[in-house]
PyMOL Python script that loads the backbone (N, CA, C, O; Angstrom):
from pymol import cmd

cmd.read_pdbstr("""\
ATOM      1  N   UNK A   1      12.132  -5.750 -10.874  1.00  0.00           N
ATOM      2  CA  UNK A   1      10.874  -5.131 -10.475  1.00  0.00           C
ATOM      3  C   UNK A   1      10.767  -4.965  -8.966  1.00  0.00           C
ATOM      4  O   UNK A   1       9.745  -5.335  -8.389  1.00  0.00           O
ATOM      5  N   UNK A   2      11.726  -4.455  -8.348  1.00  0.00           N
ATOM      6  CA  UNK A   2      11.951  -4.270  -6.676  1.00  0.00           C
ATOM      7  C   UNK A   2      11.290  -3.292  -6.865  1.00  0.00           C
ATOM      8  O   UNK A   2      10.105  -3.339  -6.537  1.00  0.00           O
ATOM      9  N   UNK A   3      11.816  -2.116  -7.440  1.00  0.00           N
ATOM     10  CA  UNK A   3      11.287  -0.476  -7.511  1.00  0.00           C
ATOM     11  C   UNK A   3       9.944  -0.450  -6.955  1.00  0.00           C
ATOM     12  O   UNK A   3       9.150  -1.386  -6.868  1.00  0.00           O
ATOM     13  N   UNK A   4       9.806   0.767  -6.588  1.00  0.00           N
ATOM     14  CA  UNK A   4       8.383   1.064  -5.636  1.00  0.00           C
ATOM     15  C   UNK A   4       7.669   2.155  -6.882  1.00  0.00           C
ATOM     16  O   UNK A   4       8.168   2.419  -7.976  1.00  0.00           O
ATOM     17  N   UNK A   5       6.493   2.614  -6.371  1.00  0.00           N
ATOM     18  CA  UNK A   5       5.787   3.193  -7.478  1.00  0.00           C
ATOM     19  C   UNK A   5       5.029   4.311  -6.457  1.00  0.00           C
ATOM     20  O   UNK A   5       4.464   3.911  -5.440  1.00  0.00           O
ATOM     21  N   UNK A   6       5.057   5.393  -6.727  1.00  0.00           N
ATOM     22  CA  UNK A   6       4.024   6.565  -6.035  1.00  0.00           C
ATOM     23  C   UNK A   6       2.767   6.878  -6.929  1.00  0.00           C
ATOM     24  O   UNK A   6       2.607   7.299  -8.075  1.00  0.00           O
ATOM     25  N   UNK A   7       2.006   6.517  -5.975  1.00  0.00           N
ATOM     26  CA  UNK A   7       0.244   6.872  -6.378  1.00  0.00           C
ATOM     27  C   UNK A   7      -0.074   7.409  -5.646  1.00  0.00           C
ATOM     28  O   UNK A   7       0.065   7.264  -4.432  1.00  0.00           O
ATOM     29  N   UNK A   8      -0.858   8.576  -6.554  1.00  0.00           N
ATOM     30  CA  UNK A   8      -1.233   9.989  -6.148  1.00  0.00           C
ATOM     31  C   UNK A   8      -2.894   9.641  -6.769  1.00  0.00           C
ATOM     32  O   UNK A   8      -3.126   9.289  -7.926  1.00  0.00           O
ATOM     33  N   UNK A   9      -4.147   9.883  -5.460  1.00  0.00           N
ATOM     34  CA  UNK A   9      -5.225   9.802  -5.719  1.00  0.00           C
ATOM     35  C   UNK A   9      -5.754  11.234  -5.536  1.00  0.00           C
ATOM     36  O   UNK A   9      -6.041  11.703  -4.435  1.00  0.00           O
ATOM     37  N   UNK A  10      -5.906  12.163  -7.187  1.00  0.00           N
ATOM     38  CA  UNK A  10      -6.638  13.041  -7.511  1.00  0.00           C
ATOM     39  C   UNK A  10      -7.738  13.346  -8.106  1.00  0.00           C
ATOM     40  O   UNK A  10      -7.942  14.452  -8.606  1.00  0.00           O
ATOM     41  N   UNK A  11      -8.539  12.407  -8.110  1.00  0.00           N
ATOM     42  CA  UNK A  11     -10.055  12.509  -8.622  1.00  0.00           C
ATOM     43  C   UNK A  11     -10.556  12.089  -7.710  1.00  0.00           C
ATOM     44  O   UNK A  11      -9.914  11.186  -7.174  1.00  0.00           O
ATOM     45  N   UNK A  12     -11.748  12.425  -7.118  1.00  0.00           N
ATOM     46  CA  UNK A  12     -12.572  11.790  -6.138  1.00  0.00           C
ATOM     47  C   UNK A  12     -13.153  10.257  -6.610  1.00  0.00           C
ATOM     48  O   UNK A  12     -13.194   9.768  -7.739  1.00  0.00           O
ATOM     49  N   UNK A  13     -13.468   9.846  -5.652  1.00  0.00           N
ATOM     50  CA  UNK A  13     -14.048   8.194  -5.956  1.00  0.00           C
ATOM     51  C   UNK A  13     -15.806   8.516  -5.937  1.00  0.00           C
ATOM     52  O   UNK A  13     -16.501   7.570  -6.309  1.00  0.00           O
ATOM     53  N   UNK A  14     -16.378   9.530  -5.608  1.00  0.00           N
ATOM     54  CA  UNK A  14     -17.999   9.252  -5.384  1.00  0.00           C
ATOM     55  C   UNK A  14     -18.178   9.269  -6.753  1.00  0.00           C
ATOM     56  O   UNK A  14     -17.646   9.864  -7.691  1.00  0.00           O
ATOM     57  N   UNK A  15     -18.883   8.628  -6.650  1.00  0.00           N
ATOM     58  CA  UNK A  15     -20.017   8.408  -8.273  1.00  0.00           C
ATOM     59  C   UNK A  15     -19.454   7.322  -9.509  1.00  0.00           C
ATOM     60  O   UNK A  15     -19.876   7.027 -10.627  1.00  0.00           O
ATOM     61  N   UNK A  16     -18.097   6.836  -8.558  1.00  0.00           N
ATOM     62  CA  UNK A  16     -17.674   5.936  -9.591  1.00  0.00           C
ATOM     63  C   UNK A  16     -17.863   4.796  -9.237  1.00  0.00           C
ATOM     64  O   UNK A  16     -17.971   4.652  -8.019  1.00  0.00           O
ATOM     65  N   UNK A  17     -17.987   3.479 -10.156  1.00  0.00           N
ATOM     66  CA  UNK A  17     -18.369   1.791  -9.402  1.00  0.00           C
ATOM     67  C   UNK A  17     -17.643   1.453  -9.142  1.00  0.00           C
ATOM     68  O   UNK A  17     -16.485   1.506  -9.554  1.00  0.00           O
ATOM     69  N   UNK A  18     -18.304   0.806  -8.047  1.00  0.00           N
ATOM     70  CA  UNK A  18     -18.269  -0.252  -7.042  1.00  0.00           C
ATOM     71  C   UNK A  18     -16.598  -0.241  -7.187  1.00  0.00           C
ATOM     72  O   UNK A  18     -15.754   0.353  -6.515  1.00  0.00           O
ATOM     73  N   UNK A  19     -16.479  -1.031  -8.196  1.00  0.00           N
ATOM     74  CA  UNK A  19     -15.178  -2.246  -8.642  1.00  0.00           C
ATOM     75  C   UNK A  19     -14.074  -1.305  -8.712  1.00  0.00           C
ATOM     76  O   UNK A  19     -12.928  -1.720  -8.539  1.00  0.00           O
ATOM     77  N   UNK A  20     -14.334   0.080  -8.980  1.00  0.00           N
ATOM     78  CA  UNK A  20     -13.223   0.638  -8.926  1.00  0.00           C
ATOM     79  C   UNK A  20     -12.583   1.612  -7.486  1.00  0.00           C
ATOM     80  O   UNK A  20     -11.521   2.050  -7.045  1.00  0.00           O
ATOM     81  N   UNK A  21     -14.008   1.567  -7.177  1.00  0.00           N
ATOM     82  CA  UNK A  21     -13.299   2.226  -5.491  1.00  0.00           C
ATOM     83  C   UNK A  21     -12.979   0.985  -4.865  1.00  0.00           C
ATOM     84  O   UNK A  21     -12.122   1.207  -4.011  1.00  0.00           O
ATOM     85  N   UNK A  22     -13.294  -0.251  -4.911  1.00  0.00           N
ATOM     86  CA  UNK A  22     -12.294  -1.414  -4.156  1.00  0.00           C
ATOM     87  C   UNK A  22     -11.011  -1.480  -4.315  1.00  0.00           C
ATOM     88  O   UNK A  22     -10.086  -1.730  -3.542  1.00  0.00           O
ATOM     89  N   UNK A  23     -11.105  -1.093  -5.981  1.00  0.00           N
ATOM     90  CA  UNK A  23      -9.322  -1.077  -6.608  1.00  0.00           C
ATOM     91  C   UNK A  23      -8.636   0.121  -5.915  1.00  0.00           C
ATOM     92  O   UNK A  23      -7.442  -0.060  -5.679  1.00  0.00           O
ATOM     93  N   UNK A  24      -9.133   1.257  -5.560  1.00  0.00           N
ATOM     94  CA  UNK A  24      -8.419   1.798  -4.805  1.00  0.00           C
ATOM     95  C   UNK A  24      -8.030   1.899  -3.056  1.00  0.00           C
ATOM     96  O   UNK A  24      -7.038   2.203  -2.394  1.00  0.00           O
ATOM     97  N   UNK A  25      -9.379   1.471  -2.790  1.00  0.00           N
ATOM     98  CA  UNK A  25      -9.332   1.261  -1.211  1.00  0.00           C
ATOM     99  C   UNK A  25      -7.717  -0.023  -1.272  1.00  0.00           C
ATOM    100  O   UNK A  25      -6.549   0.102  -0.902  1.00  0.00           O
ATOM    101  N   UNK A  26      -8.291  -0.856  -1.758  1.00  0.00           N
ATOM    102  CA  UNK A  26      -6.703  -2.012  -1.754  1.00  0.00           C
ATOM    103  C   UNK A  26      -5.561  -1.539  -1.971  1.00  0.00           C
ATOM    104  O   UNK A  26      -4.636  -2.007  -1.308  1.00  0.00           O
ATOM    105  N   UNK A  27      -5.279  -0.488  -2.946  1.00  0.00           N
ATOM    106  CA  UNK A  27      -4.302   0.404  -2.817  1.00  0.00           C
ATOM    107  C   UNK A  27      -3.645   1.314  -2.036  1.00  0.00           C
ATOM    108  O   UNK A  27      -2.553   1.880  -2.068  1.00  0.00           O
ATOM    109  N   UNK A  28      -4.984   1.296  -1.044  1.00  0.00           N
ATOM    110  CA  UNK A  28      -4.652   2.115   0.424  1.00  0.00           C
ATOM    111  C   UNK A  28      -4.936   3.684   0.209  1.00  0.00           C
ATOM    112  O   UNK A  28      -4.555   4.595   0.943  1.00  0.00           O
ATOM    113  N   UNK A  29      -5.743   3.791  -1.044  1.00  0.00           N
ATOM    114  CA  UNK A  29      -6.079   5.730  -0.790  1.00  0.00           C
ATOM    115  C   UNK A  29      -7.526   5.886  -0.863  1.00  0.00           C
ATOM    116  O   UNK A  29      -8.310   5.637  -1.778  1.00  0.00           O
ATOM    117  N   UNK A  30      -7.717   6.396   0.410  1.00  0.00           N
ATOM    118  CA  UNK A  30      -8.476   6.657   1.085  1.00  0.00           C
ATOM    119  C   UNK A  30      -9.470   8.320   0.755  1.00  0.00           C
ATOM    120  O   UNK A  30     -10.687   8.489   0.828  1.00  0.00           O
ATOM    121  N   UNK A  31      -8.599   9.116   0.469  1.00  0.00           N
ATOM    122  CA  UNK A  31      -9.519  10.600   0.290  1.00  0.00           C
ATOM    123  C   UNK A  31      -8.248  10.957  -1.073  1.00  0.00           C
ATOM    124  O   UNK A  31      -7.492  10.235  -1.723  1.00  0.00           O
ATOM    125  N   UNK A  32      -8.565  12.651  -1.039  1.00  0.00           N
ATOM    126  CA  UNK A  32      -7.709  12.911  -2.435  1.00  0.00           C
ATOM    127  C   UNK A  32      -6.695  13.813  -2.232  1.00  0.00           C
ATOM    128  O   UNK A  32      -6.727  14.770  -1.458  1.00  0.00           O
ATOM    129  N   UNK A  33      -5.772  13.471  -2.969  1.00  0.00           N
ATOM    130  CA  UNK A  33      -3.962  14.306  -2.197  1.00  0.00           C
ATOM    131  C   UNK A  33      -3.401  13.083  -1.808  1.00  0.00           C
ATOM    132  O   UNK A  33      -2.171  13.040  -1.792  1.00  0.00           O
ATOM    133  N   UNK A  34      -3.941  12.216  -1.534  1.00  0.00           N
ATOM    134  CA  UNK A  34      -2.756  10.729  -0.510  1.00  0.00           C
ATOM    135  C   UNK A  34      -2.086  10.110  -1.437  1.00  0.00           C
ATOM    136  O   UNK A  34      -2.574   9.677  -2.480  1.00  0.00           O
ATOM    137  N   UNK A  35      -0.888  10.036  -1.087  1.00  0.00           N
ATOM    138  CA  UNK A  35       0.241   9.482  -1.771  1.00  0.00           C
ATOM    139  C   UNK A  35       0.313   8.169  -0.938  1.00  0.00           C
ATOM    140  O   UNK A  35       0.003   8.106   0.252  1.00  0.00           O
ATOM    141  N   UNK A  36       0.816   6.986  -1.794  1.00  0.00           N
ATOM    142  CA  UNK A  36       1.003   5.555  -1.043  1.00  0.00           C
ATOM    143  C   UNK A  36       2.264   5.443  -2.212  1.00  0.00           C
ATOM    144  O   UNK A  36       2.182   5.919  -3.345  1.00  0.00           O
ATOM    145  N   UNK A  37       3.474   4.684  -1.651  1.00  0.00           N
ATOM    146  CA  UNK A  37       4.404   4.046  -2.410  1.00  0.00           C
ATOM    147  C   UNK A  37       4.078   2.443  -2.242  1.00  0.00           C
ATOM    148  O   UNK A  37       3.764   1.819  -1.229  1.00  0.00           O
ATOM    149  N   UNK A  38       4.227   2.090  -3.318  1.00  0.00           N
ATOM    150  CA  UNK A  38       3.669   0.432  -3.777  1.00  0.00           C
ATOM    151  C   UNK A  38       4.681  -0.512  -4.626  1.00  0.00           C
ATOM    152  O   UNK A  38       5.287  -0.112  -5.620  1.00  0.00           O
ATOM    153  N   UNK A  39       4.764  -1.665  -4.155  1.00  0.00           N
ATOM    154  CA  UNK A  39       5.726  -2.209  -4.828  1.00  0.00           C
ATOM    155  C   UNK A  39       5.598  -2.554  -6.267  1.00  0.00           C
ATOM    156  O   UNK A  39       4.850  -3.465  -6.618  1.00  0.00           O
ATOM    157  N   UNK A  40       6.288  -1.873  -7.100  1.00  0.00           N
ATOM    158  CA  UNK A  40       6.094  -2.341  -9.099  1.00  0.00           C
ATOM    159  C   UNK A  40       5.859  -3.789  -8.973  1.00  0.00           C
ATOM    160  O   UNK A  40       6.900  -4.434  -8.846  1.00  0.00           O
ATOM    161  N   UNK A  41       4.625  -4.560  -8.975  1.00  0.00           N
ATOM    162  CA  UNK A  41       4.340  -5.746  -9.689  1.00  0.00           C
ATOM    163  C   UNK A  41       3.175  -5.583 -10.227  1.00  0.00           C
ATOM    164  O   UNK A  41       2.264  -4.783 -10.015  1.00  0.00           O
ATOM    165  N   UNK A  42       3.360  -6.710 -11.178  1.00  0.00           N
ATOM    166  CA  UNK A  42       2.391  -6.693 -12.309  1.00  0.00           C
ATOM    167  C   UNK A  42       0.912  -6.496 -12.002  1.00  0.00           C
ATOM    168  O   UNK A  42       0.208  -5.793 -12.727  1.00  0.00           O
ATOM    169  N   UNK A  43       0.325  -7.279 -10.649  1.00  0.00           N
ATOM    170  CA  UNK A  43      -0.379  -6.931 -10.103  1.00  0.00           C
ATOM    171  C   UNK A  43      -0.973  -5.182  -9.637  1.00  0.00           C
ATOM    172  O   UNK A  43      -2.115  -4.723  -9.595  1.00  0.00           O
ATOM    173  N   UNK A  44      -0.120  -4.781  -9.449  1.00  0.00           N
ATOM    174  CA  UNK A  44      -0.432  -3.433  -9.188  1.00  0.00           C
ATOM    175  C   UNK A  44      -0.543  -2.696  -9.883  1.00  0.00           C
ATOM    176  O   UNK A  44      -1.285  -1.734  -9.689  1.00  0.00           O
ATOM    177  N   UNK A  45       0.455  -2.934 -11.428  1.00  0.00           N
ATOM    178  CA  UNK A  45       0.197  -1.913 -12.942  1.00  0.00           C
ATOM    179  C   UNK A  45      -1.316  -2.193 -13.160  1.00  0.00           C
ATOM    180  O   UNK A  45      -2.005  -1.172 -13.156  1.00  0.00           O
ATOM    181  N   UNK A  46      -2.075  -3.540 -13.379  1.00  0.00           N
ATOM    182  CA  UNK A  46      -3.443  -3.783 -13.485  1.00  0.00           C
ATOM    183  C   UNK A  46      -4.282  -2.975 -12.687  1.00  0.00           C
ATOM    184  O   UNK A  46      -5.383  -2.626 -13.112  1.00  0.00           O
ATOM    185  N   UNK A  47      -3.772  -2.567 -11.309  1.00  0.00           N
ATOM    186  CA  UNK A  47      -4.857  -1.618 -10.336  1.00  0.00           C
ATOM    187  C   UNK A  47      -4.466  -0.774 -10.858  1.00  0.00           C
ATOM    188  O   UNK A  47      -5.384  -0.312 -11.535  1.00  0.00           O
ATOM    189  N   UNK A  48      -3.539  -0.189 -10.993  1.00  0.00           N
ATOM    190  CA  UNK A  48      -3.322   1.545 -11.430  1.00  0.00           C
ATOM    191  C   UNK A  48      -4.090   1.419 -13.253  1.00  0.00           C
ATOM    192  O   UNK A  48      -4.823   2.365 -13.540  1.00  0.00           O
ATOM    193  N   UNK A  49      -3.982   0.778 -13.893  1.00  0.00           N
ATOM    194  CA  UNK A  49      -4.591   0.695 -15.214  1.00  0.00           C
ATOM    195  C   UNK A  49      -6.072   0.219 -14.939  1.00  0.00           C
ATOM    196  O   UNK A  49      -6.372  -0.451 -15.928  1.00  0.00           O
ATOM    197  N   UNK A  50      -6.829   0.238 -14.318  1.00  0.00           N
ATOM    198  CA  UNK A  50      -8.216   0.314 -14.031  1.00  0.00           C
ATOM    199  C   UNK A  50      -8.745   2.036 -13.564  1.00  0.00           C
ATOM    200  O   UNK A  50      -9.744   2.725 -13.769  1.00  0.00           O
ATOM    201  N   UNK A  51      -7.425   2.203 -12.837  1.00  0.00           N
ATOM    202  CA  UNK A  51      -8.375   3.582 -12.325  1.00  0.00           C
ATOM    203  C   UNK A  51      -7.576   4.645 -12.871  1.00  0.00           C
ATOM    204  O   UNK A  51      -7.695   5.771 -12.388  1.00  0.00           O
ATOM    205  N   UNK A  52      -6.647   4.396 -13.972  1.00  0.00           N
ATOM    206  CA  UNK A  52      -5.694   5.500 -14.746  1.00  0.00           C
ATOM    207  C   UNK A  52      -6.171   6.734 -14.177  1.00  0.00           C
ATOM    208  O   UNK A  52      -5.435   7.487 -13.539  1.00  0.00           O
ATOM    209  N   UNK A  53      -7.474   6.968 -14.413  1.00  0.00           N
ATOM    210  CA  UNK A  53      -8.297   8.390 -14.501  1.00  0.00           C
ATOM    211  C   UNK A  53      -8.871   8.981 -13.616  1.00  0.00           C
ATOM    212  O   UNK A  53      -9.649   9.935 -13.651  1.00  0.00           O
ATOM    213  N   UNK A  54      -8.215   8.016 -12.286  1.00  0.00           N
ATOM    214  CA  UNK A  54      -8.229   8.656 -11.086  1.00  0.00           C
ATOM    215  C   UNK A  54      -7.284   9.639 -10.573  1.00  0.00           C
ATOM    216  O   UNK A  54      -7.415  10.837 -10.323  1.00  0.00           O
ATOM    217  N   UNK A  55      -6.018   8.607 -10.451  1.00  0.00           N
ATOM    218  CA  UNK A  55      -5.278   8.501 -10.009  1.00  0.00           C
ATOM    219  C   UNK A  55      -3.755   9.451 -10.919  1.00  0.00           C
ATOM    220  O   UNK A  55      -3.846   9.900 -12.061  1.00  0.00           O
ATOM    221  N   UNK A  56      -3.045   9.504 -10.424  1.00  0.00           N
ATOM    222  CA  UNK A  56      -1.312   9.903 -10.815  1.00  0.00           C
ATOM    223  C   UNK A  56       0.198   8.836 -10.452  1.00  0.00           C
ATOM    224  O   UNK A  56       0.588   8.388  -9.374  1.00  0.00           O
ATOM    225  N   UNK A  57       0.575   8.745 -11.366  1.00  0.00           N
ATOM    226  CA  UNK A  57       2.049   8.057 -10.571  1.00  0.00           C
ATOM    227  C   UNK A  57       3.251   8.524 -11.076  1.00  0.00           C
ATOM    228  O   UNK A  57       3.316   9.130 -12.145  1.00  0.00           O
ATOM    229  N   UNK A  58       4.490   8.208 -10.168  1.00  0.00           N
ATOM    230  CA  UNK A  58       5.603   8.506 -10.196  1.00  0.00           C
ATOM    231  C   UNK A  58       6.410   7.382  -9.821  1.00  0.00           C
ATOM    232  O   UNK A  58       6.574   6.980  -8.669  1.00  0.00           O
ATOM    233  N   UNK A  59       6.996   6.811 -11.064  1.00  0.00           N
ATOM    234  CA  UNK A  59       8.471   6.016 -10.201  1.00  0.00           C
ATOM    235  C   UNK A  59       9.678   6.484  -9.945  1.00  0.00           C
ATOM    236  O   UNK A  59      10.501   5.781  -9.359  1.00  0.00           O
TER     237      UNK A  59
END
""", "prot")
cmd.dss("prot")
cmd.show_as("cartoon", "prot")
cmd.util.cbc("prot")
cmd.orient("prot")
């Protein structure tokens, strides 16, 4: 589980809670189009599986 993971934030965050724009601010995306590469741990499948329906990924 070295592999890195690309998250792509394409839904806007206004109007969604609280708990889930933290999950993404910690992820580091900030507006929509920003790509961040992230290291595959288990920890991070849990953030990307909170905001599935934001977001996009690519390993």
């Amino acid at each position: 589980m070295a592999e890195t993971i690309k998250v792509k934030l394409v839904r806007s965050m206004i109007g969604r809670p609280a708990k889930q724009r933290k999950v993404l601010r910690g992820m580091g995306l900030t507006r929509i189009n920003k790509t961040v590469e992230l290291k595959d741990t288990p920890e991070i499948r849990g953030m990307i599986k909170k905001v599935t329906h934001l977001v996009s990924t690519e390993e």
